[in-house]
N, C-alpha and C positions, 0 to 999 in steps of 0.2 A: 051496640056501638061502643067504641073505646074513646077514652080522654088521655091527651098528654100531661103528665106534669113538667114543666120547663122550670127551672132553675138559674137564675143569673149567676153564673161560678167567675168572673171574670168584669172588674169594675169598666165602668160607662168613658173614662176619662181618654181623651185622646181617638176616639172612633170618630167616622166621618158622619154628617149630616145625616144620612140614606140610614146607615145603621142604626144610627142613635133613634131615627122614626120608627125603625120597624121596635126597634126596643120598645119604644115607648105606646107603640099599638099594641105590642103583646102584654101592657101593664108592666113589662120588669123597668121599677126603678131605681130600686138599689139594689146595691150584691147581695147577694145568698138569697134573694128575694125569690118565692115560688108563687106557678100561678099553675092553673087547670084549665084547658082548653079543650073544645073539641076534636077529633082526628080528622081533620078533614084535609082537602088540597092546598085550601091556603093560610091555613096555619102552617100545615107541611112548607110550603113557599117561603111563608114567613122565618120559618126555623132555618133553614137552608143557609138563608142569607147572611145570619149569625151564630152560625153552629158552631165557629171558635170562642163564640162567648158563653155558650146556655150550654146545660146539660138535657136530658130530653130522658123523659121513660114513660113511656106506655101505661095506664094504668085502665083494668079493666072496671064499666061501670055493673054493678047488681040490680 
């Protein structure tokens, strides 16, 4: 099973309500801030929604 690293590249200020939630579901609360999730749907879902803000990469677990 893989985990995403997410990365906040892009500050919180001025997004609407909806984004700023899934932000803050995903734990990113400041910029440059990384977090490790697992690969699943709705994570995937979750990223989608703000993928002009996060960066995303795949990382494999051992």
């Amino acid at each position: 099973m893989s985990n995403l690293k997410i990365k906040l590249v892009r500050g919180r200020a001025g997004k609407n309500k909806r984004q700023l939630a899934t932000l803050d579901a995903l734990g990113l609360t400041k910029k440059d801030k990384e977090v490790i999730k697992p690969n699943n749907p709705q994570i995937q879902g979750m990223v989608r929604k703000v993928q002009h803000l996060v960066k995303v990469e795949e990382i494999e677990e051992n």
